[in-house]
Backbone as numpy.savetxt, mean C-alpha at the origin, in Angstrom:
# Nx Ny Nz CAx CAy CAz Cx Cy Cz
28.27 -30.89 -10.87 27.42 -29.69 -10.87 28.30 -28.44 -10.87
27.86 -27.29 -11.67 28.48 -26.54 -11.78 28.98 -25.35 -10.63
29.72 -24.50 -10.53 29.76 -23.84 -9.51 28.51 -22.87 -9.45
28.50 -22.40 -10.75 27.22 -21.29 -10.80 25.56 -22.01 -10.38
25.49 -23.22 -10.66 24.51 -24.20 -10.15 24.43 -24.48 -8.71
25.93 -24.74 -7.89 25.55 -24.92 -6.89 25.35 -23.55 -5.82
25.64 -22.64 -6.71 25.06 -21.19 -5.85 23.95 -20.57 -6.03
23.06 -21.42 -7.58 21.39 -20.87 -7.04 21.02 -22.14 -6.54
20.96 -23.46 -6.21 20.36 -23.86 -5.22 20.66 -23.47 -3.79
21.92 -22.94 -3.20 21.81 -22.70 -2.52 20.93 -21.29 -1.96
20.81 -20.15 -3.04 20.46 -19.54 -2.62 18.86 -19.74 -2.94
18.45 -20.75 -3.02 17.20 -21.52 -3.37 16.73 -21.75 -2.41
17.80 -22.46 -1.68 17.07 -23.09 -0.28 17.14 -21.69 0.88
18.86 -21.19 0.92 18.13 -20.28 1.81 16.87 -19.27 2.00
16.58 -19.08 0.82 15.42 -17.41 0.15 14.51 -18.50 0.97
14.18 -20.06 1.04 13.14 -21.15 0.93 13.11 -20.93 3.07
14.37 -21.39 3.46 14.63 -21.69 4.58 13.94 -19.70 5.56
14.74 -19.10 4.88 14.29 -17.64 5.32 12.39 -17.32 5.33
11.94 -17.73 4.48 10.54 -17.45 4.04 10.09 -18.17 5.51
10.49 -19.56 5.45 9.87 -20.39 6.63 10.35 -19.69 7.62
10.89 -19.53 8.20 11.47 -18.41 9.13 10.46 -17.38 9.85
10.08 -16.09 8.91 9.62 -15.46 8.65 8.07 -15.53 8.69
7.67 -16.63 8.14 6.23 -16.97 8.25 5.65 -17.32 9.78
6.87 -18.30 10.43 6.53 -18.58 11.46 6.34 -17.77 12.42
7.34 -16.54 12.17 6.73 -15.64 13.32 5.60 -14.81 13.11
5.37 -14.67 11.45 4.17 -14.07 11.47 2.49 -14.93 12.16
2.76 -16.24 11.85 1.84 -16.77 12.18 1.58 -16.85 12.98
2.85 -16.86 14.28 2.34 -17.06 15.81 1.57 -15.77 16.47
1.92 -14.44 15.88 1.40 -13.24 16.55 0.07 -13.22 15.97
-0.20 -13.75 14.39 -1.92 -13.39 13.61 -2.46 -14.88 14.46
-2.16 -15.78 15.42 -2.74 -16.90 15.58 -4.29 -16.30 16.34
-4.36 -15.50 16.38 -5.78 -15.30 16.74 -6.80 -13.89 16.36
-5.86 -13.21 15.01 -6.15 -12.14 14.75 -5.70 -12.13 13.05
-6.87 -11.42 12.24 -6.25 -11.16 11.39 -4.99 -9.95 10.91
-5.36 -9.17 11.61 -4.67 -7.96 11.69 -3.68 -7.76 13.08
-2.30 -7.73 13.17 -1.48 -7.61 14.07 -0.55 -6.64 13.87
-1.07 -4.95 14.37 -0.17 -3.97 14.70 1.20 -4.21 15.67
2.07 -4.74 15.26 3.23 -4.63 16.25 3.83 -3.78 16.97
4.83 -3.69 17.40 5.34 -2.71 18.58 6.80 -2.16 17.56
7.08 -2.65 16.60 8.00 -1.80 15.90 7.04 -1.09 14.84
7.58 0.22 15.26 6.95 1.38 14.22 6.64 1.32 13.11
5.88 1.15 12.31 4.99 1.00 11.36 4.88 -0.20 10.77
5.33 -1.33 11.02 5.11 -2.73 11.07 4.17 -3.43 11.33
3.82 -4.33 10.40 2.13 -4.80 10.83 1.91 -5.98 10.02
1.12 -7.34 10.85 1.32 -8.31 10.06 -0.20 -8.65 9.64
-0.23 -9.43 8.79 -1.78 -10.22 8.46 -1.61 -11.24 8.16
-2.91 -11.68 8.31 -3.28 -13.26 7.85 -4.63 -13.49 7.58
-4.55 -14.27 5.84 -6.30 -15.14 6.00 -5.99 -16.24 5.68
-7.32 -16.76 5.94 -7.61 -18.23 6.24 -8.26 -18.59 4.73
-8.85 -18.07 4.21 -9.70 -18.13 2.47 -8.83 -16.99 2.06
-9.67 -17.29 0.62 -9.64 -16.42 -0.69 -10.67 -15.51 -0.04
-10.50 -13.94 -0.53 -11.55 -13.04 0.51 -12.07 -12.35 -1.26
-12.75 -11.58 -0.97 -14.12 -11.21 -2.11 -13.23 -9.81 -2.69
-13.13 -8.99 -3.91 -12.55 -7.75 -3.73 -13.08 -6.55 -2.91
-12.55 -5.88 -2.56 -12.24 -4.96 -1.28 -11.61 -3.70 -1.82
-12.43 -2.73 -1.43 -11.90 -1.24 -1.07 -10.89 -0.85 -0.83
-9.73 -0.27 -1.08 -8.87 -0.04 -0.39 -7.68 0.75 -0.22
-7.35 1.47 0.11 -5.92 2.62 0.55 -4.82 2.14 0.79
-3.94 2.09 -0.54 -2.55 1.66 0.12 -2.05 3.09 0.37
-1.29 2.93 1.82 -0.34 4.06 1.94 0.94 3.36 1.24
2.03 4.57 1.34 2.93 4.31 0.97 3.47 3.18 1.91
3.88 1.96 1.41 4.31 1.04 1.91 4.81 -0.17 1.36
5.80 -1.37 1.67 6.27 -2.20 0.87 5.36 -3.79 1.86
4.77 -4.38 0.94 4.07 -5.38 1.48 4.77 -6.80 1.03
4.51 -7.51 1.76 6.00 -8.64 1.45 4.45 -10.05 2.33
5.08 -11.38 0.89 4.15 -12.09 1.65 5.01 -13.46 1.59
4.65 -14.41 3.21 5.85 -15.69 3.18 4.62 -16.59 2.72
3.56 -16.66 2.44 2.68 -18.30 2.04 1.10 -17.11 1.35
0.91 -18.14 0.04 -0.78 -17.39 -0.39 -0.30 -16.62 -1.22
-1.30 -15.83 -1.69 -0.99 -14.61 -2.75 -2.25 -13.43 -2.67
-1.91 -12.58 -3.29 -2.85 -11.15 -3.29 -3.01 -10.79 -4.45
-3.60 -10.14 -4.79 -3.88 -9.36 -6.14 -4.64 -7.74 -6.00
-3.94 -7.07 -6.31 -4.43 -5.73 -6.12 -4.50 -5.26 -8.04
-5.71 -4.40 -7.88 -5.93 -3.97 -9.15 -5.70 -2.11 -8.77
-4.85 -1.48 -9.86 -4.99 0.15 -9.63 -5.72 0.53 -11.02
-6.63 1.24 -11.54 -7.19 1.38 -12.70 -7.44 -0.16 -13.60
-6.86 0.01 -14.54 -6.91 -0.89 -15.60 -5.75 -2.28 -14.95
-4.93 -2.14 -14.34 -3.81 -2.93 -14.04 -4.01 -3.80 -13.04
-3.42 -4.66 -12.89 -3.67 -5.77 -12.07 -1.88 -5.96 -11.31
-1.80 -6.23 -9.85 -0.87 -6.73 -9.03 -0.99 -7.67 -8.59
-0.12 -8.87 -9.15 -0.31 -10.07 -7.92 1.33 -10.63 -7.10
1.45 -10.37 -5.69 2.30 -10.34 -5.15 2.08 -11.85 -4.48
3.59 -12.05 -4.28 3.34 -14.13 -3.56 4.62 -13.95 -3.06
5.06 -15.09 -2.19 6.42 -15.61 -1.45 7.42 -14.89 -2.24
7.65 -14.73 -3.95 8.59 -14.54 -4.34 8.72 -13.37 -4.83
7.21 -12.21 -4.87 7.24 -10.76 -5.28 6.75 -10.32 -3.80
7.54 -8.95 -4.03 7.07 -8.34 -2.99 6.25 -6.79 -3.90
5.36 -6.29 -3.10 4.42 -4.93 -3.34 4.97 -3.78 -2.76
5.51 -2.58 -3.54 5.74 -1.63 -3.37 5.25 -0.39 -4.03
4.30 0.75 -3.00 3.55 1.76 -3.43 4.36 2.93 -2.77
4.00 3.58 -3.65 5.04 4.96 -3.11 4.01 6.16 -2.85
3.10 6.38 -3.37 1.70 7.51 -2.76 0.72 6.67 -2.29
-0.54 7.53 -1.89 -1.61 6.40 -1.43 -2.54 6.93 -2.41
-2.48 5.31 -2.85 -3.28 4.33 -3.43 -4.37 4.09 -3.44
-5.65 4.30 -4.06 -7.15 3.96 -4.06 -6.92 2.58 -4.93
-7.57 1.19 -4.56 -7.16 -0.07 -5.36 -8.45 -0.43 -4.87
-8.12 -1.79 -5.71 -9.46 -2.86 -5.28 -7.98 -4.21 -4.54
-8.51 -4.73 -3.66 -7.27 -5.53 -3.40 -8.16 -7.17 -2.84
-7.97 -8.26 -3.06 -8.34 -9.53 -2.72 -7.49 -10.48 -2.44
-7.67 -11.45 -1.51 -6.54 -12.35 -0.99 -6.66 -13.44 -2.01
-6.05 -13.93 -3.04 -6.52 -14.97 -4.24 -5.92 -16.36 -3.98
-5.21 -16.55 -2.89 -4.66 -17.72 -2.26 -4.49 -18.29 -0.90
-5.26 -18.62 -0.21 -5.33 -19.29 1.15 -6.13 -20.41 1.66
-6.02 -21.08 2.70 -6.65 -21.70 2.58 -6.62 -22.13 4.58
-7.16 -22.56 5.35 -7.04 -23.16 6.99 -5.45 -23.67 7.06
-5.24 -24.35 6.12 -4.07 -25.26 6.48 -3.03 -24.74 5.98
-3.26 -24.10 4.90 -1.81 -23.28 4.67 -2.36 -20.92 4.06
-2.83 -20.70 5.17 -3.14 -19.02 5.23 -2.19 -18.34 4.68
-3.04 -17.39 3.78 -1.97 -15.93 3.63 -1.00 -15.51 4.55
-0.35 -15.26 4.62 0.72 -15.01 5.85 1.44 -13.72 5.11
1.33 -12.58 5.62 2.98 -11.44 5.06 3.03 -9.88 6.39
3.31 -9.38 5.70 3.72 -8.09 6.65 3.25 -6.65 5.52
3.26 -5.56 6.27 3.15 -4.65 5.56 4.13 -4.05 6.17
5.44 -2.96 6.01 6.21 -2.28 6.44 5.58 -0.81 5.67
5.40 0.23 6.64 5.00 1.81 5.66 6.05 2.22 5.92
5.85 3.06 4.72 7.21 4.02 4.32 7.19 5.50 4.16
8.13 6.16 4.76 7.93 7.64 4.97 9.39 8.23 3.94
8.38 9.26 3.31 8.51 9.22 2.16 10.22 10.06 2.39
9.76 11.21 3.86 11.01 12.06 4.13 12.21 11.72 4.87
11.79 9.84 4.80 12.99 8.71 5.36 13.98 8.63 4.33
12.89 8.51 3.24 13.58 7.99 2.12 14.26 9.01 1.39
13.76 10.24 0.99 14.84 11.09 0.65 16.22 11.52 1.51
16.05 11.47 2.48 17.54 11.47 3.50 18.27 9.91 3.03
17.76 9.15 3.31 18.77 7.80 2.42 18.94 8.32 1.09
18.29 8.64 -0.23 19.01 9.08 -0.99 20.09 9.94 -1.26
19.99 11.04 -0.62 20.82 11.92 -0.71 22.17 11.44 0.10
22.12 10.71 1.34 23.19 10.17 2.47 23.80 8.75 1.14
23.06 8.09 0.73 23.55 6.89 -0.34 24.05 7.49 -1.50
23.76 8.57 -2.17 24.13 8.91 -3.11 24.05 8.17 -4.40
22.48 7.85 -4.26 22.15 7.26 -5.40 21.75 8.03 -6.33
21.56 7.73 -7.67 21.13 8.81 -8.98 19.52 9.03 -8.92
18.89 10.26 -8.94 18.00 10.58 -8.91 16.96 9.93 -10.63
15.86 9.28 -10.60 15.39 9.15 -12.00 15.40 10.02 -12.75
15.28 9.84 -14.23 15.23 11.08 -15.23 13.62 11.24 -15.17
13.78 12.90 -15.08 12.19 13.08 -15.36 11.05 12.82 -15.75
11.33 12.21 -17.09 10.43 12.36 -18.16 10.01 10.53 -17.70
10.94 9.78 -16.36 10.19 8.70 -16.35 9.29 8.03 -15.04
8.44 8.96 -14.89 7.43 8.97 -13.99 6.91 7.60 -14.46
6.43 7.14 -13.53 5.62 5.97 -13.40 4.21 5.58 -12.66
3.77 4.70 -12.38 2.97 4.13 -11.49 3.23 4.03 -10.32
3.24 4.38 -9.18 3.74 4.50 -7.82 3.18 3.17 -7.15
3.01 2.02 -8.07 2.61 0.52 -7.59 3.40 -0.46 -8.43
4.42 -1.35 -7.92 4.31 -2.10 -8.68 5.10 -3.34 -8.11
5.33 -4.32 -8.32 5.85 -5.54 -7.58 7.29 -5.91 -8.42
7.70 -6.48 -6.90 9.62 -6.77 -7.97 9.73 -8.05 -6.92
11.04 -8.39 -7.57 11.89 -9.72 -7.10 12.12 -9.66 -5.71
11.84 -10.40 -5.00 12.45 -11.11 -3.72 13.58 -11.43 -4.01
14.69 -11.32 -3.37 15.82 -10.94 -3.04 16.21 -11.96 -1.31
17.19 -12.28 -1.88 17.82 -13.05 -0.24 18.06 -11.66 0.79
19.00 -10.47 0.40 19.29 -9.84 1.64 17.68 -9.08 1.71
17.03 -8.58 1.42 15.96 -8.15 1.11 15.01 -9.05 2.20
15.15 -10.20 1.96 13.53 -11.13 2.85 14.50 -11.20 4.02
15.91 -11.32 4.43 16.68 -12.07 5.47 16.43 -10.35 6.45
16.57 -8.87 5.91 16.95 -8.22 6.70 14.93 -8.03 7.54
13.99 -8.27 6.33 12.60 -8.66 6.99 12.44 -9.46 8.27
13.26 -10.47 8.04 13.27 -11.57 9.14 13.94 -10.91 10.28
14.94 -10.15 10.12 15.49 -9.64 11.53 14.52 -8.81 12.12
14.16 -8.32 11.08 13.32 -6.90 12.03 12.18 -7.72 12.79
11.36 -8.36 12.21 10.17 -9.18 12.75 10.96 -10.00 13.83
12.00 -10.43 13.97 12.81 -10.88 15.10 12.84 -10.34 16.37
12.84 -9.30 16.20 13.32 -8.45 17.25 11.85 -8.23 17.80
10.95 -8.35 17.52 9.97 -8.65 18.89 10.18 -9.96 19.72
10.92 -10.77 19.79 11.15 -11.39 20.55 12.18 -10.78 21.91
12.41 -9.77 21.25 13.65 -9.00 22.31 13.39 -7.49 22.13
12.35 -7.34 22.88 11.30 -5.74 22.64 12.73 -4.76 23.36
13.66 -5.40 24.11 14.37 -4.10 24.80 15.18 -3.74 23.56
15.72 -4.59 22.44 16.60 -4.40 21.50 16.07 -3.30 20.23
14.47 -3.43 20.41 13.60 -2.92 19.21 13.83 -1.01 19.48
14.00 -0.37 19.84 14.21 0.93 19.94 16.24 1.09 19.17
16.61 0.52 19.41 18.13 0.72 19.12 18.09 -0.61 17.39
18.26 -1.39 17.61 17.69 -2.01 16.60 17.05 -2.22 15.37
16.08 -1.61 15.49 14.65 -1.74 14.81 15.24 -0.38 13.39
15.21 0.85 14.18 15.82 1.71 13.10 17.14 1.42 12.18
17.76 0.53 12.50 19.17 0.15 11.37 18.65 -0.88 10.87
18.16 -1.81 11.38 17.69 -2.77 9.93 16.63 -1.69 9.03
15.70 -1.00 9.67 14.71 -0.50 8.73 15.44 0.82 7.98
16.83 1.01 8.10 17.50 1.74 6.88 17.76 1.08 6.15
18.24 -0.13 6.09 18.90 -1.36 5.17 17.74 -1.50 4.53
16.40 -2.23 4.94 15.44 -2.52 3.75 15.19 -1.20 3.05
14.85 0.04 3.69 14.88 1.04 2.58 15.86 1.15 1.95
16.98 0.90 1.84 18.04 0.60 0.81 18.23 -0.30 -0.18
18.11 -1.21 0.59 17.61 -2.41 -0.39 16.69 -2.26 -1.82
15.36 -1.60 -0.93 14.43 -1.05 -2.26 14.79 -0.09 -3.07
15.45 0.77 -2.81 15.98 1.93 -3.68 16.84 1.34 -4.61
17.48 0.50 -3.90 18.60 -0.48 -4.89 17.63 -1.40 -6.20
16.52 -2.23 -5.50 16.16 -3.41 -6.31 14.87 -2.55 -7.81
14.79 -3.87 -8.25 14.05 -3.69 -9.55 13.13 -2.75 -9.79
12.92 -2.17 -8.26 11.51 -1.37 -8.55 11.87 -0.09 -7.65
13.49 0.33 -7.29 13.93 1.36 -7.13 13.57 2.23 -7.61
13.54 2.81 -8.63 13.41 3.51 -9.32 11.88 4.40 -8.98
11.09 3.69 -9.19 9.79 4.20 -8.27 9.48 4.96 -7.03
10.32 4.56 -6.55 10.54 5.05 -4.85 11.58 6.29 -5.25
12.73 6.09 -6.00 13.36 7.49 -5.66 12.66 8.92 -6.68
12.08 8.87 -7.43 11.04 9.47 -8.25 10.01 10.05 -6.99
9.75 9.88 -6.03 8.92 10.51 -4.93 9.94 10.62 -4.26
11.25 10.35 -3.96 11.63 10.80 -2.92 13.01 11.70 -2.97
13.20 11.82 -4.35 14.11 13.17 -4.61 13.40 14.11 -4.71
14.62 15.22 -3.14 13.92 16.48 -3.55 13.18 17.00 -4.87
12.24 17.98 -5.05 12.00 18.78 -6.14 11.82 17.81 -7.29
11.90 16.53 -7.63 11.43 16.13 -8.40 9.67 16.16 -8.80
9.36 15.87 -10.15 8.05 16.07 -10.43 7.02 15.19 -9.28
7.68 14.21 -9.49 7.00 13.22 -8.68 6.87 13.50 -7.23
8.35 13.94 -6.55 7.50 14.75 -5.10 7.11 15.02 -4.89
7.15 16.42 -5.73 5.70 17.65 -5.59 4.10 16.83 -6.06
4.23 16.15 -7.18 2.63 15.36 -7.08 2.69 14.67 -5.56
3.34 13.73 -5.31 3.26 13.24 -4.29 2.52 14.09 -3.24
3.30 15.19 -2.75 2.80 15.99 -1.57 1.20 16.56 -1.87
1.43 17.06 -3.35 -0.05 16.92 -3.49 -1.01 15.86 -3.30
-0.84 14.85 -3.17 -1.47 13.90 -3.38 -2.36 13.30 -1.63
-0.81 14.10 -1.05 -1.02 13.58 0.63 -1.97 14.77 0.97
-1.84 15.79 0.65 -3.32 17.22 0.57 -4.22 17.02 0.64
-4.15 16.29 -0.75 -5.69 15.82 -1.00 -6.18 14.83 -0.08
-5.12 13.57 0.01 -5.83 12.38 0.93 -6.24 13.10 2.31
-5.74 14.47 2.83 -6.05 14.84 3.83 -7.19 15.78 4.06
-7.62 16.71 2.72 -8.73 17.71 2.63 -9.64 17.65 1.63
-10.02 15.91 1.67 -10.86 15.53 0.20 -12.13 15.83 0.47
-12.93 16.35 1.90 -14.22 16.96 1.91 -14.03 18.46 1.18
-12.85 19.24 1.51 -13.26 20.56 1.02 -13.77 20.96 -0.98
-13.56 21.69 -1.01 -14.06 21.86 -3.07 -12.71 22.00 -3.61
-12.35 21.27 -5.02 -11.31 20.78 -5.40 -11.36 21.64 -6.71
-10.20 22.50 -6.68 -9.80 22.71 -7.76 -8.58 22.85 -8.39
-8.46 22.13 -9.68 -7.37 21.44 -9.70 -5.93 22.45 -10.21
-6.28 23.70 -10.59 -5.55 24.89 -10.73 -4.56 24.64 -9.33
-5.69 24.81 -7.92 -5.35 24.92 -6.95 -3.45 24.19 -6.51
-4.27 22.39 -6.47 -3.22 21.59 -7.02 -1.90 21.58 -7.52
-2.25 22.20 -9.00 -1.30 22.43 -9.90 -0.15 23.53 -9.30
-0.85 24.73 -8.77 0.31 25.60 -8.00 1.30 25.04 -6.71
0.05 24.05 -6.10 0.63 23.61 -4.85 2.14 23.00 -5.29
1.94 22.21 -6.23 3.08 21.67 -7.01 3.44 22.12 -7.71
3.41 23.63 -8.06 4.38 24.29 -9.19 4.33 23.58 -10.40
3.60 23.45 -10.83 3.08 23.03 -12.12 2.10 23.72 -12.99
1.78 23.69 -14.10 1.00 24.15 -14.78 -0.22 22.52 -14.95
-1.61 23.22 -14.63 -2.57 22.08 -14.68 -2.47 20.87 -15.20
-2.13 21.28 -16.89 -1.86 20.13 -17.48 -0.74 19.00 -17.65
0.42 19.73 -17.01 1.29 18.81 -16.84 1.37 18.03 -15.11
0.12 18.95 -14.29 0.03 18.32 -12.89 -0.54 17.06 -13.11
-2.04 17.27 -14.01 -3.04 16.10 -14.74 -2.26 15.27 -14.84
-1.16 15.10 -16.04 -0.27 14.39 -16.55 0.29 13.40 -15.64
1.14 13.96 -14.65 1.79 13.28 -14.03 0.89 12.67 -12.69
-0.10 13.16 -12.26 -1.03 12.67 -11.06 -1.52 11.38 -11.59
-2.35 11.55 -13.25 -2.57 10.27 -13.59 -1.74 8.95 -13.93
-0.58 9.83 -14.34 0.68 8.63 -14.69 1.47 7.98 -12.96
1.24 8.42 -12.13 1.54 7.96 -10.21 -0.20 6.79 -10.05
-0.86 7.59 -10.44 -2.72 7.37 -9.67 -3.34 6.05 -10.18
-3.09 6.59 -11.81 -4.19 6.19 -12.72 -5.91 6.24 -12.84
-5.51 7.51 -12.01 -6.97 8.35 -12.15 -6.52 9.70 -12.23
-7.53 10.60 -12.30 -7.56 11.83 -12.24 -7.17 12.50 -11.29
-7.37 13.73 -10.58 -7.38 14.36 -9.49 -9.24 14.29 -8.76
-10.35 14.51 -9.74 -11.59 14.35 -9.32 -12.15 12.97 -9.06
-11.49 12.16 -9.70 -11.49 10.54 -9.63 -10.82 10.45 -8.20
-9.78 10.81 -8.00 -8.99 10.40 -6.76 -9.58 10.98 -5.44
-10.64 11.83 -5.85 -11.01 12.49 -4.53 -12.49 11.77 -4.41
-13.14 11.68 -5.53 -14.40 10.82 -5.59 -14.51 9.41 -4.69
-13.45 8.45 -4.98 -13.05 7.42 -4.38 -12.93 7.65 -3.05
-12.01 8.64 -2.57 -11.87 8.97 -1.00 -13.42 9.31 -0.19
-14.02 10.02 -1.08 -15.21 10.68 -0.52 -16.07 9.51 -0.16
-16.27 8.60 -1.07 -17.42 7.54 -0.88 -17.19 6.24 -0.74
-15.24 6.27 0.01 -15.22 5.05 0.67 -15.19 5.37 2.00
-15.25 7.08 2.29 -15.10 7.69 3.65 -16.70 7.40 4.32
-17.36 7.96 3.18 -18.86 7.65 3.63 -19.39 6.37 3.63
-19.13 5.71 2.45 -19.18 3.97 2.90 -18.83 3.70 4.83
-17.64 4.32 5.05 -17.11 3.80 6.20 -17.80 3.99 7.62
-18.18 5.26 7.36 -19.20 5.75 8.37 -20.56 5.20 8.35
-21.35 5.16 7.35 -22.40 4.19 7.40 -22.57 2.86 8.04
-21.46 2.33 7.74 -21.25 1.03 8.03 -20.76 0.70 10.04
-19.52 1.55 10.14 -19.47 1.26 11.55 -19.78 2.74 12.36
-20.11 3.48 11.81 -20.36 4.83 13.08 -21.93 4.99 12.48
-22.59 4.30 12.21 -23.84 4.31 11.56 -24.74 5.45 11.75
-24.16 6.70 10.55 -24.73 7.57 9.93 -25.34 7.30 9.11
-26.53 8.13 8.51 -27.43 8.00 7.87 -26.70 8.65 6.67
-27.61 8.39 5.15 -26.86 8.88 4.09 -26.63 10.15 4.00
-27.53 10.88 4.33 -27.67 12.15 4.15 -26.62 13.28 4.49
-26.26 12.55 6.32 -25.31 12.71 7.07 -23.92 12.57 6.91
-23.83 11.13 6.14 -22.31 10.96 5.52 -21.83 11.71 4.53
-23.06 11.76 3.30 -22.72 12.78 2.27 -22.44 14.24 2.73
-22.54 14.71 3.91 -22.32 16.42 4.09 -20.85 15.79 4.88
-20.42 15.21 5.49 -19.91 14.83 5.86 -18.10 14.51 5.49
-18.54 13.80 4.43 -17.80 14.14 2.97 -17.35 14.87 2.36
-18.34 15.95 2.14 -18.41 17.18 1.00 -19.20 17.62 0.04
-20.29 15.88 0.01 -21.15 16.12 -1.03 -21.97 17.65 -0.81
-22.69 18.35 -1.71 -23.89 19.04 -1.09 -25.41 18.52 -1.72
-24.95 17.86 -2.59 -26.77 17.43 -2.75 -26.66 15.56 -2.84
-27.55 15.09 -2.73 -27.97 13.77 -1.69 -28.21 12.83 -2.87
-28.40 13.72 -3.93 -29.09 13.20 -5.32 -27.81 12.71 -5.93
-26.94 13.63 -5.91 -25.71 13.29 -6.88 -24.89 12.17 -6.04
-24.78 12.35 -4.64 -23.56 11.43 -3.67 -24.37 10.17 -3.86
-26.18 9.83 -3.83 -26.32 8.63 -4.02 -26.37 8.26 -5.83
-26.19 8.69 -6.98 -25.69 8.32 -8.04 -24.35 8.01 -8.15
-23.38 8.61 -7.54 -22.12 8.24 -7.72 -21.57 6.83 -6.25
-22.33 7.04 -5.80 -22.48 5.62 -4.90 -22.81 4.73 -5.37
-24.34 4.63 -6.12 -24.47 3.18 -6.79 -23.69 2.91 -8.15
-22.79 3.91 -8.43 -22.15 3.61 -9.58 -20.70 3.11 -9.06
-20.12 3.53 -8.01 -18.84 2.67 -7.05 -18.97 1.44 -6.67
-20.52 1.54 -6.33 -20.64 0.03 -5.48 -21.55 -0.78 -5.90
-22.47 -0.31 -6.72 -23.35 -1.53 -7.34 -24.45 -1.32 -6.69
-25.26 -0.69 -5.77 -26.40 -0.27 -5.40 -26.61 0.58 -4.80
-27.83 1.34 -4.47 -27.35 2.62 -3.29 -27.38 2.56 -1.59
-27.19 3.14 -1.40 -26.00 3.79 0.28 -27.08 2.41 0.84
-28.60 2.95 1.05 -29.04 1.88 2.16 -29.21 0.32 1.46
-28.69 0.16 0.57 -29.39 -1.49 0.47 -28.03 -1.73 0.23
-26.97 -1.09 -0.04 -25.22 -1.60 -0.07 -24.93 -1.85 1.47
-25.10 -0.78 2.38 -24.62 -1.30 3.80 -25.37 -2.09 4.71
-26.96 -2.44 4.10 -28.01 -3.73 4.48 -27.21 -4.78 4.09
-26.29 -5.15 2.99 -25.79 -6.41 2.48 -24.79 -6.53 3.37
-24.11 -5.21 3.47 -22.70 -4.96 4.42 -22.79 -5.40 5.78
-23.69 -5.18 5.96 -23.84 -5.54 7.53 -23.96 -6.76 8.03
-25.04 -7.78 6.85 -25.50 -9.06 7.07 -23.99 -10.10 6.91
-22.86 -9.56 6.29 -21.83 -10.61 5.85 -21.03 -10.58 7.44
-20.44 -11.48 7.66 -19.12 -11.18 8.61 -18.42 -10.52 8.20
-17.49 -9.56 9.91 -16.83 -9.34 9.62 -15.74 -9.09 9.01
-15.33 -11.16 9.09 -14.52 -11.10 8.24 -14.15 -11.35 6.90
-15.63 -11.21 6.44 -15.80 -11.50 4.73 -15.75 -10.22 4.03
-15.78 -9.11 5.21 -15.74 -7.90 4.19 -14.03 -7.46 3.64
């Protein structure tokens, strides 16, 4: 066997041996929860047991990494499916449809979500001295790349270190420079430093983008936007849709009436209530653009909503 042969099985088995690793500790903390906020800063694990139905959903900026099962997230027209051997990396937040497309009792989805701050990551660029992207190649601020041995091994440390919570304050921050390095480095680098070099196009959308996710009840105009980011409208359009793959009124539409979806459902407001709530002002238009998001309107969508489990939604 060759030498170059016997160094991808080995690194076959370790990427194999690491995953198992990795899974196991995720599994022991989700053993009675799907959702497990940890005690290292923005770290957070999940687990399902089925294939789950598609789902609503906000990626923040964050790199999602999975050891068993698979996912599939759709952004516009595009489809993501991340497994043991891709990992998911979004660099703005994300309006998606997202579904678990692989699990099962005996062998569950199992991964982590790590979020990412965006003004982490420009201080590693500039301190690494990596090359900033060329302009003109804005992208999709979603997209999935290769699993990588140092990449899943420095995952495993960090998730380690809740076993030794006194180590996680001193600790926890130097591995979580290394995986942001890592990503800046790997296949889908490029994405990430496009939001996170200063003054690039993509920052300034970016920051716009976090505006909006933050003042999507007030009235939107996209001039507004465009200055926020020193841009001229049409090249803000341009590049918001080429990160989004929606619009700027699309991107706020989505926020508005998964905000009001949300309230209906567990702070149980009435429609009327959620729509002012929101931003809508008339009751007529927020329930047309509701049954056109969700397939029926406000009260007979959160009558269905209510009757499913928890955990089917």
């Amino acid at each position: 066997m060759s030498k170059k042969r016997d160094g991808e099985v080995f690194k076959s088995c370790a990427l194999e041996a690491t995953r198992e690793g990795l899974g196991s500790t995720i599994a022991r903390f989700t053993a009675r929860t799907e959702l497990y906020e940890t005690t290292i800063p923005g770290l957070g694990f999940f687990r399902r047991n089925a294939p789950s139905e598609p789902s609503a959903v906000l990626y923040d900026p964050c790199v999602c990494v999975i050891t068993q099962g698979a996912k599939r997230v759709i952004l516009g027209d595009e489809a993501y499916v991340y497994d043991p051997k891709h990992f998911l990396v979004t660099s703005v937040n994300l309006p998606t449809v997202a579904q678990v497309i692989k699990a099962s009792p005996a062998k569950p989805c199992l991964g982590l979500v790590l979020r990412l701050d965006p003004q982490e990551l420009a201080r590693l660029l500039v301190e690494s001295k990596l090359p900033p992207p060329r302009e003109h190649s804005t992208r999709r601020a979603m997209a999935t790349g290769e699993m990588t041995l140092p990449l899943l091994t420095a995952f495993q440390r960090l998730a380690e270190l809740l076993d030794e919570p006194r180590d996680i304050p001193v600790l926890a921050p130097i591995i979580r420079q290394e995986i942001l390095y890592r990503l800046l480095v790997s296949d889908q680098g490029a994405r990430l430093r496009q939001i996170a070099a200063a003054g690039s196009q993509g920052s300034q959308v970016a920051q716009a983008i976090g505006w909006l996710k933050d003042n999507y009840s007030k009235a939107l105009r996209v001039e507004d936007m465009a200055a926020r980011a020193y841009m001229s409208p049409s090249t803000f359009h341009h590049h918001f849709r080429a990160l989004t793959a929606m619009s700027p009124l699309q991107y706020q539409k989505w926020l508005r009436l998964n905000e009001a979806r949300r309230l209906m459902l567990t702070e149980k407001f009435d429609a009327a209530t959620a729509a002012m709530q929101v931003g809508y002002e008339s009751p007529s238009q927020f329930s047309r653009e509701y049954s056109r998001q969700f397939g029926a309107p406000p009260l007979r969508d959160i009558k269905n909503l209510s009757a499913q489990p928890a955990a089917a939604r």
